[in-house]
C-alpha positions, 0 to 999 in steps of 0.5 A, a space after each residue: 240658169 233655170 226657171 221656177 214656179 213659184 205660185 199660180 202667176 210668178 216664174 222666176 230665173 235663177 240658178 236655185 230655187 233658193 236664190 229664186 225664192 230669196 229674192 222674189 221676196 226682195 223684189 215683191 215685199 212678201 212673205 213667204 206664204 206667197 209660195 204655192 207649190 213652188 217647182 223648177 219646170 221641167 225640159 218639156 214645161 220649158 217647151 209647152 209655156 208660151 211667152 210673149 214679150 209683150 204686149 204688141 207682140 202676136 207670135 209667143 216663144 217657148 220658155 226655153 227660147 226667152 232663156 236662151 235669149 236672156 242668158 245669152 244677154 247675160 242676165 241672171 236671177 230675176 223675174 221670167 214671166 207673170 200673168 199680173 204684168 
């Protein structure tokens, strides 16, 4: 599994940029016109995004740990991050 840009707000788990592409626009209803310079995030972009899980939470993890944490879980493509939720 990786995670992918997908625009200004959007991150997305997958294991190809087309199955996180395809189902974005599942998800969101949207056209592809919603993609804005769309890129898979390197080792060190996993390492230098912070996450929070949520709101309550004070400390933020590095991309990569939430990964981690997820596939271990045994989840695959979804939503990773956003700035709008």
């Amino acid at each position: 599994m990786k995670v992918f840009r997908l625009n200004d707000c959007d991150w997305w788990m997958a294991e190809t940029m087309e199955q996180a592409k395809a189902d974005y626009l599942k998800m969101t209803g949207e056209d592809s016109e919603i993609f804005d310079d769309p890129k898979e995030l390197t080792a060190q972009d996993m390492e230098d995004h912070e996450f929070y899980p949520d709101e309550s939470v004070e400390r933020a993890i590095p991309f990569s740990e939430e990964l981690r944490n997820r596939i271990v879980a045994g989840r695959t493509s979804e939503l990773f991050a956003s700035t709008e939720y």
